[in-house]
C-alpha positions in Angstrom: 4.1 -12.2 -4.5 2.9 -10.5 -1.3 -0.7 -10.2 -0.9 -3.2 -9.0 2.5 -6.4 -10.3 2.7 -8.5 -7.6 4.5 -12.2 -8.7 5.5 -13.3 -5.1 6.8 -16.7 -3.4 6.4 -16.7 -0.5 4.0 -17.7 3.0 6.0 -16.3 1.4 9.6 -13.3 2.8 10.8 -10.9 -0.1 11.5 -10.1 -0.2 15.5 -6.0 -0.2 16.6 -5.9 -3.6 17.0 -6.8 -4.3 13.6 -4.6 -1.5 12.1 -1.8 -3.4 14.2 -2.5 -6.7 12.8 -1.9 -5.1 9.8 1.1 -3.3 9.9 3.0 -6.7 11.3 1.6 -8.4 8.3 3.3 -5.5 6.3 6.5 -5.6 8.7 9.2 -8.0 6.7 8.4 -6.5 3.6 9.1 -3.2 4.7 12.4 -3.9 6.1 13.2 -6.0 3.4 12.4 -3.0 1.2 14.7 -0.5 3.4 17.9 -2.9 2.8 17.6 -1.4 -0.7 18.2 1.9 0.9 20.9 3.9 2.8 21.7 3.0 6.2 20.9 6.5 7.3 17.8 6.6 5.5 16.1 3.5 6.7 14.8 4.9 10.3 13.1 8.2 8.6 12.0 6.2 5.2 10.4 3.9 7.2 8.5 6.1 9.7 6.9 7.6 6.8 6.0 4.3 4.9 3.6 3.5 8.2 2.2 6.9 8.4 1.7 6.8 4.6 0.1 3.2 5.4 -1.8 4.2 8.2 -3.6 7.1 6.3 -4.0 5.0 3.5 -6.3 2.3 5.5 -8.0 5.3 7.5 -9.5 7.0 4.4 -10.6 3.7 3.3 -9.0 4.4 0.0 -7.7 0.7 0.0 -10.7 -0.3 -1.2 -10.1 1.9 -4.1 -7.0 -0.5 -5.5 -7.4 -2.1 -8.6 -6.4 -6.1 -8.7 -4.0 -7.2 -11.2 -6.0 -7.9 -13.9 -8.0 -4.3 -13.7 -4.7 -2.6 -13.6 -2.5 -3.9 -16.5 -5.5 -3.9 -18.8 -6.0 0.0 -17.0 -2.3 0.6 -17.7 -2.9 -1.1 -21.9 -5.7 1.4 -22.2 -3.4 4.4 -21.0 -0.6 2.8 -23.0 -2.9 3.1 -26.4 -3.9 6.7 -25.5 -1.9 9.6 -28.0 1.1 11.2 -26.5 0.8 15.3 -25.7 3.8 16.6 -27.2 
C-alpha cells in the first residue's frame, strides 16, 4: 500500500518546495513502476508521469480523489447500473 499524507490548504497554491517534497515521496514508486516498462520508454514515460503529477496538484484536483471506501462502493453503484448496448 503507498499512501501521501498531504496537509495543504484548499485555494493556496502549493510553493516548489512543497511540490518537491512531494515528488521525492512519489520517486521509488515511479521507478519501480517504469521497470514494468521498456528500457527505451522509461526516460519519456516518466517525464510525463511528473508533468501529469505536477498539473494534477496545481489544479488542486487532488482533493477531488475519492478514499477507498467512497471508490469501490462508487465503482458497486456503476457496476449495478444497465449496460447500453
Amino acid at each position: 500500500m503507498f499512501s501521501i499524507k498531504i496537509n495543504h490548504k484548499s485555494g493556496v497554491a502549493m510553493s516548489d518546495k512543497e511540490m518537491i517534497k512531494i515528488i521525492e515521496l512519489l520517486e521509488p514508486k515511479i521507478k519501480k513502476v517504469l521497470l514494468q516498462t521498456n528500457i527505451h520508454n522509461r526516460d519519456d514515460l516518466e517525464q510525463d508521469l511528473l508533468e501529469l503529477i505536477i498539473k494534477k496538484i496545481r489544479s488542486n484536483e487532488i482533493e477531488d480523489v475519492p478514499g477507498f471506501f467512497d471508490f469501490i462502493n462508487q465503482t458497486k453503484i456503476e457496476g449495478n447500473k444497465p449496460q447500453n448496448t
